[in-house]
C-alpha positions in Angstrom: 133.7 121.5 57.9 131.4 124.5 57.4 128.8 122.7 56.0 128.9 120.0 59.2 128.4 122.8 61.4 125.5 124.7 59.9 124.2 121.1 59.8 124.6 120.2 63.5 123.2 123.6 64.8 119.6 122.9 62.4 119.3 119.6 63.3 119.3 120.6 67.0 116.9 123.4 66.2 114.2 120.3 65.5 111.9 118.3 67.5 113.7 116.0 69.2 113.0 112.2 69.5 111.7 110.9 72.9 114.5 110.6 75.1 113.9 108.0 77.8 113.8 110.3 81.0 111.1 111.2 83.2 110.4 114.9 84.6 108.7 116.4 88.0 107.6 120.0 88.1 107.9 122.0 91.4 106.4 125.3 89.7 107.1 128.2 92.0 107.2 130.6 88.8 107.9 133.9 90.3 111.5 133.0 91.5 114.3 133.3 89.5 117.3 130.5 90.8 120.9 131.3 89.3 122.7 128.3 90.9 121.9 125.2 92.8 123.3 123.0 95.0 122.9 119.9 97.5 123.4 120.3 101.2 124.7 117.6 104.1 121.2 117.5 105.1 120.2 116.2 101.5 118.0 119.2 100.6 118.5 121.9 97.5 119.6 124.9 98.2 119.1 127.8 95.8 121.2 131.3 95.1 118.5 133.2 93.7 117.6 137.1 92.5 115.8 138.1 95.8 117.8 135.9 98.5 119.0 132.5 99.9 116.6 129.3 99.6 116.7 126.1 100.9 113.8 123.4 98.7 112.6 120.9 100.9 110.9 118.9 98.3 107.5 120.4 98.7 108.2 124.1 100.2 110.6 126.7 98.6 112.1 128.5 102.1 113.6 131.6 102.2 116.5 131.9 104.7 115.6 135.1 106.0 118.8 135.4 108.3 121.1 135.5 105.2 122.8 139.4 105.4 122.0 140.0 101.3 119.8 141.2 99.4 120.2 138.7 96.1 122.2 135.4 95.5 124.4 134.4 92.2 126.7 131.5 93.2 126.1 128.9 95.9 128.3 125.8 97.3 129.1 123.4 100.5 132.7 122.3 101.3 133.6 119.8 103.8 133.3 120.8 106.9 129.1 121.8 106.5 130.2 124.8 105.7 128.0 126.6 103.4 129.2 129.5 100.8 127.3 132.2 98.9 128.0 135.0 96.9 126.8 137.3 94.7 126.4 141.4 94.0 126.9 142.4 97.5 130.0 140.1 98.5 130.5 136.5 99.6 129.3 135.1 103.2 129.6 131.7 104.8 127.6 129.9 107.6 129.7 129.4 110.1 128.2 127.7 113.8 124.8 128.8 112.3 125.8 132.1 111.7 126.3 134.0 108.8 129.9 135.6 107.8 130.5 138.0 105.3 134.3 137.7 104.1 133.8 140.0 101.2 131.9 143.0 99.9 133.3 143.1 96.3 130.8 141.9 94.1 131.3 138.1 93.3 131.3 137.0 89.5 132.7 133.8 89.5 132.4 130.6 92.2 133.5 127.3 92.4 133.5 125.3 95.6 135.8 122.7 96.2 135.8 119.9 99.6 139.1 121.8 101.2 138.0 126.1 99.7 136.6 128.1 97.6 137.4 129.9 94.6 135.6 133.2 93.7 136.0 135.5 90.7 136.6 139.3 92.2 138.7 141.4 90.2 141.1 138.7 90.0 141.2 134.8 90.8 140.6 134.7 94.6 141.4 131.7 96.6 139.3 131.4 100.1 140.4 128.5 102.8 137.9 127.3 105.5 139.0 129.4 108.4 137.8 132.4 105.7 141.9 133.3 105.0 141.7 135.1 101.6 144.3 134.8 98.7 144.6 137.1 95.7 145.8 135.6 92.8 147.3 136.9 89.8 145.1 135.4 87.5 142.9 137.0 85.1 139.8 134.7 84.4 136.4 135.3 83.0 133.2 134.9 85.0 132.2 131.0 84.7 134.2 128.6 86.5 134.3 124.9 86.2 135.5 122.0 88.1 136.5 119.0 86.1 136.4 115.3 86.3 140.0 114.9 87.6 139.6 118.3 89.9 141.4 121.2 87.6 139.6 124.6 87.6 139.0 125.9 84.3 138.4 129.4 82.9 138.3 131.7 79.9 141.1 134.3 80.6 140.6 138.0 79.9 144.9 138.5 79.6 146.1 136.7 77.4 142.5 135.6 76.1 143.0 132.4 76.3 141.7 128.8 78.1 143.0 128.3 81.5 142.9 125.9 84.4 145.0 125.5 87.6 145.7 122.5 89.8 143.5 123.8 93.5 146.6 122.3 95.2 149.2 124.6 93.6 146.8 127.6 92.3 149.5 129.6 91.6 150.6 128.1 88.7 148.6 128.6 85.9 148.2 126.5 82.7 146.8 128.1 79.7 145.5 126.4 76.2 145.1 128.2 72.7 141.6 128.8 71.5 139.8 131.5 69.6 138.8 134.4 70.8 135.4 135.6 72.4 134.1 132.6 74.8 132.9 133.2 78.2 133.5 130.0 79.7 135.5 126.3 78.7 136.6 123.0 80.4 138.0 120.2 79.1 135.8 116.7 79.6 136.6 113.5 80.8 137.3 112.5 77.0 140.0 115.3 77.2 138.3 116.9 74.2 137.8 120.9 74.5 134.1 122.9 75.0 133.9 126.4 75.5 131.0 128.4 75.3 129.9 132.2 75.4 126.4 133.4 76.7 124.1 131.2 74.2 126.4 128.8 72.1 128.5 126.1 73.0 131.6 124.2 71.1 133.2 121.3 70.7 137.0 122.7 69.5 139.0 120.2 68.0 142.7 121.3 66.8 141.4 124.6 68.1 138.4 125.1 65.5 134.6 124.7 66.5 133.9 121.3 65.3 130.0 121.2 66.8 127.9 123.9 67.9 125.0 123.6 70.5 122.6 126.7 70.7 120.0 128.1 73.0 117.5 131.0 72.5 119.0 134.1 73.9 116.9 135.2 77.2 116.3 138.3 79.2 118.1 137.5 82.1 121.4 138.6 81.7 123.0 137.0 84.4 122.7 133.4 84.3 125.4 131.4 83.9 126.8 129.6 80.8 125.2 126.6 79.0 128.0 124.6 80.5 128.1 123.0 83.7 130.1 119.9 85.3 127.7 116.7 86.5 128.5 113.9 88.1 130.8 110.5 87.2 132.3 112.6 84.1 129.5 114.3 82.6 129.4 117.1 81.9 126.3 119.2 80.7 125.0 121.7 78.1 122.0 123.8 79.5 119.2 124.8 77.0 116.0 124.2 76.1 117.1 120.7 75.2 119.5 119.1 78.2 122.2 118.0 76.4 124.7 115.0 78.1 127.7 115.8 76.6 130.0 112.9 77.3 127.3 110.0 78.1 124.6 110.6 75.6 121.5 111.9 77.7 119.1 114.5 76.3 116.1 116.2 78.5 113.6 117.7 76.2 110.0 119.1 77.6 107.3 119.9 75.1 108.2 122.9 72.4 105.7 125.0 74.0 107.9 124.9 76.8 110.9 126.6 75.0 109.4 129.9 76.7 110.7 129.2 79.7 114.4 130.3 79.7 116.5 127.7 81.5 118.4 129.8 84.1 120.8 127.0 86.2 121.3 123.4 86.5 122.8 121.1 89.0 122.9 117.1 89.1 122.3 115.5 92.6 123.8 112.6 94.0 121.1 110.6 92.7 121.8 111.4 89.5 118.4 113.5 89.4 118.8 116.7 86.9 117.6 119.8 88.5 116.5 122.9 85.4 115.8 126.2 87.1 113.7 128.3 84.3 112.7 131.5 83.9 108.6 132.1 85.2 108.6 127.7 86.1 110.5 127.0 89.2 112.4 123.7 89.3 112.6 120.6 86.6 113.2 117.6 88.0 114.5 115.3 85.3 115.6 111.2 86.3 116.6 108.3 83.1 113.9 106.3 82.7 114.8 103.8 79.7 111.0 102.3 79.6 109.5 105.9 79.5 109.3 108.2 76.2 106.9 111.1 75.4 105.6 112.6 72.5 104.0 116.3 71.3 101.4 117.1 69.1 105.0 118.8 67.4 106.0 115.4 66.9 103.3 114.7 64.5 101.9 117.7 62.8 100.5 119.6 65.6 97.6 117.3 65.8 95.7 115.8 68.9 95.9 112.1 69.2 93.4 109.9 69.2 94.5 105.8 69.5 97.7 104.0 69.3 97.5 100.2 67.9 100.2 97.5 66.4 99.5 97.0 63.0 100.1 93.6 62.1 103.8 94.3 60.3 104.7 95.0 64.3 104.8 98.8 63.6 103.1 101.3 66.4 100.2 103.4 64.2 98.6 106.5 65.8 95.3 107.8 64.9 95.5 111.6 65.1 92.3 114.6 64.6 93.6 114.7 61.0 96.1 112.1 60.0 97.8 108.7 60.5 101.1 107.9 61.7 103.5 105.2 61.7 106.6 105.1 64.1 110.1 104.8 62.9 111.6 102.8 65.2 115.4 103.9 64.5 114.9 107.4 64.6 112.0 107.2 66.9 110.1 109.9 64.7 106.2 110.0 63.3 105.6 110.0 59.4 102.2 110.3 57.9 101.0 107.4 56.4 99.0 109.4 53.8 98.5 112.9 53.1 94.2 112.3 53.3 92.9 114.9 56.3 91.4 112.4 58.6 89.6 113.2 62.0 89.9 109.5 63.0 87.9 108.1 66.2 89.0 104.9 66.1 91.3 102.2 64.5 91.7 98.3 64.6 94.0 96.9 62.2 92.5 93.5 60.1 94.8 90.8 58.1 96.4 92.3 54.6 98.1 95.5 56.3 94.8 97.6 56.2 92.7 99.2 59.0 88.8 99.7 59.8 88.2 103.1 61.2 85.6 105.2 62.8 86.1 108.7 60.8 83.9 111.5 62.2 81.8 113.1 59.1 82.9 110.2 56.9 81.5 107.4 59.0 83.5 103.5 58.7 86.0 102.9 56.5 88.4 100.4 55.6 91.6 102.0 54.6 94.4 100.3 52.7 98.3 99.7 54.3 99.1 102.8 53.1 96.3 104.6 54.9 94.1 105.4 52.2 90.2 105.2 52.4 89.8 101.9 50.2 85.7 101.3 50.8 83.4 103.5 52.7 80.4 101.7 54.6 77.8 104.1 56.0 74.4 103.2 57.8 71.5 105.1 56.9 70.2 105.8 60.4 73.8 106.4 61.7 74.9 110.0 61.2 78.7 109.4 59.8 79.7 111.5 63.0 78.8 108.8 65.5 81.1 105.9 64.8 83.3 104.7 67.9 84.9 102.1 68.9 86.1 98.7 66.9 86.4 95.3 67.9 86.9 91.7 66.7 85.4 89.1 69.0 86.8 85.6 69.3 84.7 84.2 66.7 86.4 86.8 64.5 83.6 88.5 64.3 84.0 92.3 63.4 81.7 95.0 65.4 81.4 98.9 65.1 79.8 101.2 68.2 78.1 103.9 67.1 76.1 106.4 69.6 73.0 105.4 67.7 73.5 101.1 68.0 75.7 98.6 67.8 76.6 97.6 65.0 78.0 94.1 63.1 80.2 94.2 60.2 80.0 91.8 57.5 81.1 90.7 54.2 84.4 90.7 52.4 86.8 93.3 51.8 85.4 95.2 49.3 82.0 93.8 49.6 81.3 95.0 53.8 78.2 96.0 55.2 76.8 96.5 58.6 74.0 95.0 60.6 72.4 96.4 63.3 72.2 94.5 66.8 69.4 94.8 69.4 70.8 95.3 73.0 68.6 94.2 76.0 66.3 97.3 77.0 67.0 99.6 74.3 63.6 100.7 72.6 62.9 101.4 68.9 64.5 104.7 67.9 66.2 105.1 71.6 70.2 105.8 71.2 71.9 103.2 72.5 74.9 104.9 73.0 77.1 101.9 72.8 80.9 103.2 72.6 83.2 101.0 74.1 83.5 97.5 73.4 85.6 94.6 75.4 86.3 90.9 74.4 86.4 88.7 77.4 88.9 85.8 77.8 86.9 83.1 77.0 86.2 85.5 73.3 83.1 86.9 74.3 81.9 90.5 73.1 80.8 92.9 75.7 79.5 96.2 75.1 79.1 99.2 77.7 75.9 101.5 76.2 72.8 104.0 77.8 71.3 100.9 79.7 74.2 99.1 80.7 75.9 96.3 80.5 75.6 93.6 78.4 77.4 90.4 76.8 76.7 88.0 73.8 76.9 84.3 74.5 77.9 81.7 72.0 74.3 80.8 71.0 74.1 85.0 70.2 71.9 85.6 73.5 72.3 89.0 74.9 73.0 89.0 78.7 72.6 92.8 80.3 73.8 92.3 84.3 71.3 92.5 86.6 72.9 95.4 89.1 71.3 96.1 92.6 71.9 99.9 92.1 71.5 101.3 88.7 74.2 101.4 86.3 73.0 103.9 83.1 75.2 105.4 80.7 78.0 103.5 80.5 81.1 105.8 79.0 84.2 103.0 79.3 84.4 99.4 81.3 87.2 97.2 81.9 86.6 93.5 82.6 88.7 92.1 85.9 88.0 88.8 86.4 84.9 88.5 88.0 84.1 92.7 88.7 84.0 94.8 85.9 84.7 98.6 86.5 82.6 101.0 84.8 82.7 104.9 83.6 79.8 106.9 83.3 79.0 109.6 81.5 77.4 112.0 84.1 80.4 113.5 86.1 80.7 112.1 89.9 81.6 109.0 90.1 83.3 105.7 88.5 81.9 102.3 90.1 83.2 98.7 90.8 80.7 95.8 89.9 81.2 92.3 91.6 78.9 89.2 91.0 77.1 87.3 93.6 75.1 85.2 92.8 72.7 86.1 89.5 73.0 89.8 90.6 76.2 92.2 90.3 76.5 94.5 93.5 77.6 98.0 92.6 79.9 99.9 94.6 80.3 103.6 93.5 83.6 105.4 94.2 82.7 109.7 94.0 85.1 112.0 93.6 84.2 114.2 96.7 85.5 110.6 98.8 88.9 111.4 97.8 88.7 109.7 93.8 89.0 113.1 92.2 88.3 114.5 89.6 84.7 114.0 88.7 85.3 112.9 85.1 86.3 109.5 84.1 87.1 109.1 80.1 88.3 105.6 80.2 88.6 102.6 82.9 90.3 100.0 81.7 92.4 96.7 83.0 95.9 95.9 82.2 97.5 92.1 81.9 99.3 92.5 85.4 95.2 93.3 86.6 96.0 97.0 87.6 93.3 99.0 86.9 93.9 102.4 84.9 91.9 105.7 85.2 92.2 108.2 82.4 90.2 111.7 83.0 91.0 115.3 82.4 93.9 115.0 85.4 96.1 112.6 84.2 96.1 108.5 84.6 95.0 107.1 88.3 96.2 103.8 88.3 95.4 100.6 91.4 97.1 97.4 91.4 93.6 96.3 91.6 93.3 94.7 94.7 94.0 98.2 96.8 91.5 100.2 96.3 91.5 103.3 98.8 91.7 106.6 97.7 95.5 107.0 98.6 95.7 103.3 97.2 95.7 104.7 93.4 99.3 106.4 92.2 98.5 109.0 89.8 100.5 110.4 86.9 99.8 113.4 85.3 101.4 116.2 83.3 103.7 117.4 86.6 105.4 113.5 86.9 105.8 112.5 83.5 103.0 112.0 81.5 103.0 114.1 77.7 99.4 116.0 79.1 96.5 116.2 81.4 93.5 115.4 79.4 93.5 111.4 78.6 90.6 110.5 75.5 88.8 107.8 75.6 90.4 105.1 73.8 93.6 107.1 75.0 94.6 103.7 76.7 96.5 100.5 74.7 98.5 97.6 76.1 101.4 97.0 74.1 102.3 93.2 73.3 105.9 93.4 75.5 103.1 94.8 78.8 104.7 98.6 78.1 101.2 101.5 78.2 100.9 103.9 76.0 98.5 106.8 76.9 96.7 109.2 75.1 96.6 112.8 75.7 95.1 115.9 73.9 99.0 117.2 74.2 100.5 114.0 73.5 101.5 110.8 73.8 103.6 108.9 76.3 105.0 105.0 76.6 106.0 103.6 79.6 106.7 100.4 81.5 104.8 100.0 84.6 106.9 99.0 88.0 105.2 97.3 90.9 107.8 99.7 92.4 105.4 102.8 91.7 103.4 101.3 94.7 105.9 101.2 97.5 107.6 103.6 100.2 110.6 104.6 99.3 112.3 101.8 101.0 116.3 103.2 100.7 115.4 106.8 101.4 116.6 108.6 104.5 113.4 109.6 106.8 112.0 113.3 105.6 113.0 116.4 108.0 110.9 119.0 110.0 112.7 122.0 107.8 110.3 124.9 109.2 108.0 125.6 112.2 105.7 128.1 113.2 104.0 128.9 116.4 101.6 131.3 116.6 103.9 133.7 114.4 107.1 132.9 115.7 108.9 131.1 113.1 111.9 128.5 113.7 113.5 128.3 110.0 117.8 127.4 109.5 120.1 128.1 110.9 117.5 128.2 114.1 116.4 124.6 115.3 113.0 123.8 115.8 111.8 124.1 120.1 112.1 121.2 122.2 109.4 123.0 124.0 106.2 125.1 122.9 104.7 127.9 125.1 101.1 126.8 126.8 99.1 129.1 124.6 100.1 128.1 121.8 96.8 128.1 119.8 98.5 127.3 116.1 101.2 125.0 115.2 102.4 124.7 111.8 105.0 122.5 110.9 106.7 122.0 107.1 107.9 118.6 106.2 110.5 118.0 103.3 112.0 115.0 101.1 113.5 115.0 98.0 113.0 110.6 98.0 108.8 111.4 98.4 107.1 109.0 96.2 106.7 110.9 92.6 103.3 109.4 91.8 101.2 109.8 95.2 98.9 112.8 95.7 99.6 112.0 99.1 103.1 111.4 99.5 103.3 111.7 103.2 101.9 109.7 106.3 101.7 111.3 110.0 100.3 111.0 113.4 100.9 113.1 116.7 101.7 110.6 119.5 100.0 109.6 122.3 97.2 109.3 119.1 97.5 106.7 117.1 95.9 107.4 114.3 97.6 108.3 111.1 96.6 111.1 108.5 98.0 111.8 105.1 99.8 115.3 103.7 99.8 116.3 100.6 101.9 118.9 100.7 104.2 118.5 103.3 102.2 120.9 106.0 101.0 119.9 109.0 98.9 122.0 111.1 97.5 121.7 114.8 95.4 123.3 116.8 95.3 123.9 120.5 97.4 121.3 121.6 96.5 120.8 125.3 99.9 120.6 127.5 101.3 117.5 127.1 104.4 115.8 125.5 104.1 114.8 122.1 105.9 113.1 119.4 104.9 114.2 115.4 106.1 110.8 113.5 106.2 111.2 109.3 106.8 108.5 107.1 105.9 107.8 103.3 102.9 106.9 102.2 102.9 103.1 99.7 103.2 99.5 100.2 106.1 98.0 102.6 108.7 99.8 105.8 110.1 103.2 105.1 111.8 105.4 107.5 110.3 107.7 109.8 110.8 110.7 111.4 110.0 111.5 115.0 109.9 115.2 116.4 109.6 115.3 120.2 108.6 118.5 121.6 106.3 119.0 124.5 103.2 121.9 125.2 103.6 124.1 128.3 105.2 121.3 130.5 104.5 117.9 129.0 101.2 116.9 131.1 103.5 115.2 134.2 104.4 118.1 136.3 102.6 121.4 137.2 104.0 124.7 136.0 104.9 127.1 138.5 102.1 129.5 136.7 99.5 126.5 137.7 100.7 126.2 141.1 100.5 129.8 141.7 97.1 129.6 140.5 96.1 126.8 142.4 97.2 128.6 145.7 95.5 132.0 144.8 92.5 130.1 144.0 92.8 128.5 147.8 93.4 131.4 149.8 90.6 132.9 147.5 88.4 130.1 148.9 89.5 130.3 152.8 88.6 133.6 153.1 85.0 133.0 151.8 84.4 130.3 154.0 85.7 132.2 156.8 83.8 135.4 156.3 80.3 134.6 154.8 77.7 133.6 157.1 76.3 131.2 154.7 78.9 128.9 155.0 78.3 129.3 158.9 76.2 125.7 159.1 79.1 123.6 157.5 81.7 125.1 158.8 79.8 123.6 162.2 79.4 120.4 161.0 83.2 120.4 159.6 84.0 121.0 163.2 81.3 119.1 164.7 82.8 115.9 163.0 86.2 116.9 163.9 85.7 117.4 167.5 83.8 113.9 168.5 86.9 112.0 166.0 89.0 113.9 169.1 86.7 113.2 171.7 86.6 109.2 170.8 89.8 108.5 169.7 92.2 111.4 170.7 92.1 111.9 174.2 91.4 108.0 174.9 94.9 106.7 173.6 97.1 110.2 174.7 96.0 111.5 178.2 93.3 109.5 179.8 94.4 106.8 182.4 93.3 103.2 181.6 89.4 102.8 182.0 88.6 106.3 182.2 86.3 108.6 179.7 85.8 112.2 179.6 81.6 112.9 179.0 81.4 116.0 177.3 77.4 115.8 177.7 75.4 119.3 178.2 78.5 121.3 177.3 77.9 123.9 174.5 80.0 124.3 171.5 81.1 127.2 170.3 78.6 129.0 172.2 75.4 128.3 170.0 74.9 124.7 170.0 74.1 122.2 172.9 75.9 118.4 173.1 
């Protein structure tokens, strides 16, 4: 039994196969988060060392109203209510107020729908009108719920497990186990864990029968490695995320081990939420069709290429080595022990490989991985050998930086012939490193001047381009455009035929298709169109091009690194990617999905506002109505359903304007908003409906009535102007002809219809008006 243990704790200790899961990053590394939980309003909100926060997806807010200092245990029950506690007691929101029910230091907290249990100097039970209830029993600091609802402890007297039933908590329960653990629970198995600060154990008959370790960390006050999920799980928190009923592990890269896992919590979505030490949040989902892999995996070695050799096994191509994968364990093993820096790889009929080998030049190596034949050109240096191909002819073909190169012969017998491109003088580097083969079996080749194709009566063809296309890096062929890297850093560019000439359409980074670099373009059998650069993967569905049309996966949503290599790209035969990093290696399954809105998800929320300095943050709601001054408004955005793959995840527009602007961080800012009512409408970015929201507020007083401030204006401003008139003598001549005007309208019209008798007229002739001026 000893020997099992000592077994299962060093097998843990290794590099751990590629669990199928997927992780997001929401770095925000100088918080430290000791417990997490979901609100009604479908956010995260975080107990952490310096206060109460609420993480809206993109923004980590601090609830500045909450009456402590620091934050250790968090929860919701029922009624909205939501509980926290910690060092300096335990307070509730109440009405959107906070309560403080207790100012003895909180050590233990569990929340259930109907109250609250805390750990004080005793058990303490706490009801939702905030009655308190001391019980007798002595429990440890970590307490767990269960599957079928018991609360579960380590006792202090007698040291023993315990649990109660929350509907009769006075009646405790106690089971046997040894001494020393900080924590236990029983599963939904009914088998026995308990745990102290760094070790957990699976007790069967009362004796350890597995043992799950951590490294020890600094932070002396987080939690236990065990925590209850959802639908019976429940979890073991360490470096590696352990499922300990349904079989689930979460593993990051080994450099990651540095950052101390603090809390976890799973969502109703079934999303795994990691607080570490110095990272912020983990965001971890199942993904079966996605895997990863670190340079740990396979020697601490950069990868280069993955290919199918032709037993069906996947073969990487590392800076030193060669590596088949074991399907069953899903592990990496050398193929030989011969230090390698490989460039490139194509597998050939009998098991063996060709491959590009930088300071050895081509070689043909044997099933086993072993140079079997050497071939070398005298005017290639051995460092410059790139890319390999076979064309439908089963021709084989070699790129090197100086030409491009045929291969020909037998096994054993091969030698290479060198191929004159179209515009490429004598002794000029052609530069010709990346090779396609078209449908139809055609070579192509992307090089300095170009690019060019070989018909089937071996006639060169370089396309004729209306803007110049030079130094070609990588190409992909997509029907009738082909899509072409360059070297020089700017810009990628999209050629499309008409005619006998290929229009060029370039697509720079400072247009929105960051970053400047492109290391590969290449097309995939569904026709999207993949991106790799020093960022990540950007990937179209090839017939959206935009900027916010391309999804991009990087190092933060999943992928095993940032920095993609050039032939870091390779279709599998089932339509599953694998991608090349310099950290690692990842396999996934693209999903038209990746493109759309998030159809199901509930529209995101205004979760923080700001108006010239006044801020409107929970429990306070954001105005209805904005001052007329206001020359700033800032207004936060949050969703936890936002698209995982779009820069730009959110879409928004202030009505009456109709025209819609993107958010890539879930901030929107305006500037002198004239008064008027408005109405700020966020949706998600991708194909197809989503919900929306819509935030009506209005400016001053909406634009349809005038303030009383503008009406007091306006009537200042009059009186301002009637004394003028009345008192400077410039005005004099039209105040005459004001009066002028007004006394014939009385003279014609007025006293004709009121006073005179029928036929009569009054002649006003040679009187004077107003003592200056003669009729």
């Amino acid at each position: 039994m000893r020997g099992f243990i000592v077994a299962a704790v060093f097998v843990l200790s290794l590099p751990a196969a590629a669990a199928p899961h997927r992780l997001r990053v929401h770095p925000n590394p100088a918080l430290t988060i000791f417990s997490i939980t979901e609100g009604p309003d479908g956010l995260l909100w975080l107990a952490a060392a310096d206060g109460l926060y609420r993480f809206d997806g993109f923004h980590y807010h601090k609830i500045e109203s909450f009456p402590f200092q620091s934050a250790r245990f968090i929860g919701f029950t029922r009624d909205g209510s939501l509980w926290c506690g910690g060092l300096e007691g335990l307070a509730r929101l109440v009405e959107n107020r906070f309560q403080v029910l207790s100012t003895e230091e909180v050590q233990g907290f569990a929340a259930y729908p109907d109250q609250v249990f805390i750990k004080l100097s005793d058990l303490v039970r706490v009801g939702l009108d905030g009655s308190i209830r001391h019980l007798t029993h002595q429990a440890r600091r970590d307490l767990i719920i269960d599957p079928s609802g018991r609360l579960w402890s380590a006792l202090t007297r007698p040291e023993r497990l315990g649990w109660i039933d929350p509907n009769r908590p006075e009646v405790l329960q106690s089971v046997e186990i040894p001494p020393g653990y900080q924590e236990a629970v029983c599963d939904s198995r009914g088998r026995i864990w308990a745990a102290d600060g760094d070790e957990a154990v699976l007790l069967e008959n009362g004796r350890p029968a597995l043992r799950l370790r951590r490294q020890s960390s600094r932070e002396t006050r987080r939690a236990g490695p065990l925590f209850a999920g959802r639908n019976g799980q429940l979890w073991f928190l360490g470096e590696t995320v352990h499922g300990l009923v349904s079989r689930v592990d979460f593993r990051d890269r080994m450099d990651h081990d540095r950052y101390a896992p603090i809390a976890g919590f799973e969502d109703s979505r079934g999303h795994l939420w990691v607080a570490s030490s110095g990272q912020g949040l983990i965001e971890w989902t199942q993904e079966p069709e996605w895997q990863r892999w670190f340079p740990e995996h396979f020697g601490n070695e950069i990868p280069v290429q993955v290919v199918r050799g032709h037993d069906g096994s996947a073969l990487l191509g590392t800076d030193k080595n060669l590596y088949r994968r074991n399907g069953p364990a899903d592990t990496w093993s050398p193929l030989a022990h011969e230090d390698h820096r490989y460039a490139a790889l194509l597998p050939i009929e009998g098991g063996g490989f060709l491959a590009s080998i930088r300071k050895l030049g081509l070689a043909r190596l044997s099933p086993e991985g072993r140079v079997a034949e050497s071939l070398s050109d005298p005017l290639v240096p051995a460092d410059e050998y790139r890319e390999i191909a076979r064309d439908g002819k089963g021709r084989l073909w070699v790129g090197t930086k100086r030409a491009l190169l045929r291969i020909e012969g037998r096994p054993g017998s091969l030698h290479l012939r060198h191929e004159d491109l179209p515009e490429i003088r004598e002794g000029e580097n052609a530069q010709a490193v990346d090779l396609e083969v078209d449908a139809a079996g055609r070579l192509w080749v992307g090089y300095a001047a170009g690019i060019a194709w070989l018909d089937d009566q071996d006639r060169w063809h370089r396309l004729e381009t209306d803007q110049p296309v030079k130094a070609v890096r990588s190409f992909a062929l997509a029907g009738k455009d082909v899509w072409v890297a360059h070297r020089r850093p700017g810009s990628f560019s999209l050629l499309r035929r008409k005619g006998e000439q290929w229009t060029v359409t370039f697509f720079p980074a400072n247009a929105g298709y960051a970053p400047p670099d492109t290391h590969f373009l290449k097309r995939d059998s569904r026709g999207w169109i993949w991106r790799g650069s020093p960022e990540g993967v950007h990937v179209s569905d090839g017939r959206r091009v935009a900027s916010n049309d391309w999804i991009h996966i990087d190092a933060g949503n999943g992928l095993a690194g940032n920095e993609t290599g050039q032939y870091g790209f390779f279709e599998d035969g089932d339509g599953s990617v694998w991608i090349g990093c310099v950290d690692g290696v990842t396999r996934l399954r693209p999903d038209p999905s990746w493109f759309d809105a998030p159809r199901a998800a509930p529209a995101p929320r205004v979760t923080r506002l700001e108006a010239d300095g006044r801020v409107f943050l929970f429990p306070e709601a954001p105005p209805q109505a904005l001052p007329s001054a206001t020359k700033v408004l800032r207004i936060d955005v949050g969703t936890l359903h936002a698209a995982p793959f779009r820069d730009y995840a959110l879409r928004y527009r202030l009505l009456p304007s109709e025209e819609w602007h993107l958010s890539r961080d879930g901030t929107i800012e305006f500037r002198d908003l004239s008064e008027n009512a408005y109405a700020l409408e966020v949706g998600y970015t991708g194909n197809g409906p989503s919900a929306v929201l819509t935030y009506s507020f209005r400016v001053g007083s909406g634009g349809s009535r005038l303030s009383w401030t503008r009406l007091v204006g306006i009537v200042m401003v009059a009186g301002a102007l009637v004394l003028i008139v009345r008192h400077v003598p410039w005005f004099d001549k039209p105040k005459y002809r004001i009066r002028k005007g007004l006394f014939l309208l009385r003279r014609r019209y007025g006293r004709r219809y009121l006073h005179a008798p029928s036929g009569a007229t009054r002649d006003y002739s040679d009187q004077t008006l107003s003592g200056r001026y003669h009729l």
